[in-house]
N, C-alpha and C positions, 0 to 999 in steps of 0.2 A: 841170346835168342829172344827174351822180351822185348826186348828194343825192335824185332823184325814182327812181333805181330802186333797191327791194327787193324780196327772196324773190321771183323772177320776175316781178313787173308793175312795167310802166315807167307816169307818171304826167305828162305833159306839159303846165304848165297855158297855158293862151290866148296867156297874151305870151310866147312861147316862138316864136309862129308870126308869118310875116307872111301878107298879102292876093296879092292880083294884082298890085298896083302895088306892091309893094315894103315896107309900112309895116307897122309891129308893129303887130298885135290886142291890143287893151286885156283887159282883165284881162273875166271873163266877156261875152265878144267875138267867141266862135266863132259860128260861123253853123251851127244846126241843122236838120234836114231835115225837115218836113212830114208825117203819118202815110203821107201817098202819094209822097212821097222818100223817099233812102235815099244814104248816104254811102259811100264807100271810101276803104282804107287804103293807101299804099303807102313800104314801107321799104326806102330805096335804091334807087328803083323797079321794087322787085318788091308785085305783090298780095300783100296779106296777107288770107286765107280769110277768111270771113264767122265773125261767132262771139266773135273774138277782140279785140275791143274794143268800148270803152263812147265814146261824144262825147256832152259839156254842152256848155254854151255857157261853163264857167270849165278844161275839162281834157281830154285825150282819155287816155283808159286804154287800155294796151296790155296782155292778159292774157300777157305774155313778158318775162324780161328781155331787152334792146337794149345790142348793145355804142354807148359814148359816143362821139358826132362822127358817126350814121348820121342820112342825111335822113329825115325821116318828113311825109306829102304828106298832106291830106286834102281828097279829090273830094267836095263836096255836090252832087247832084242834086235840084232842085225837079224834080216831074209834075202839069200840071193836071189 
């Protein structure tokens, strides 16, 4: 993970993360949210503001650096 943060943005890519059940996400693996979804961030479970990150389906960008060994949580919401 220190290799992913410089000059304040942290770089988190897919298999970094697991699922619900437990299992690392494959490499462009994230699950992205729908024009009428919309994801949230949470570091060490605090919200992090809207704004301040990017999510692919290979990486999520945190526009901050993050001290190393902090959870980082991403809530996708689908809306029909």
């Amino acid at each position: 993970m220190l290799g992913n943060i410089v000059g304040g943005v942290t770089t988190i890519p897919a298999q970094s993360f697991t699922n619900d059940s437990g299992t690392s996400v494959a490499a462009n693996g994230l699950i992205v949210s729908t024009s009428s979804g919309y994801y949230n961030v949470f570091v060490n479970g605090t919200f992090l503001r809207g704004g301040l990150t990017t999510l692919s389906t290979a990486n999520l960008i945190i526009n901050t650096g993050l001290v190393v060994g902090v959870t980082v949580v991403i809530e996708v919401i689908f809306q029909h």
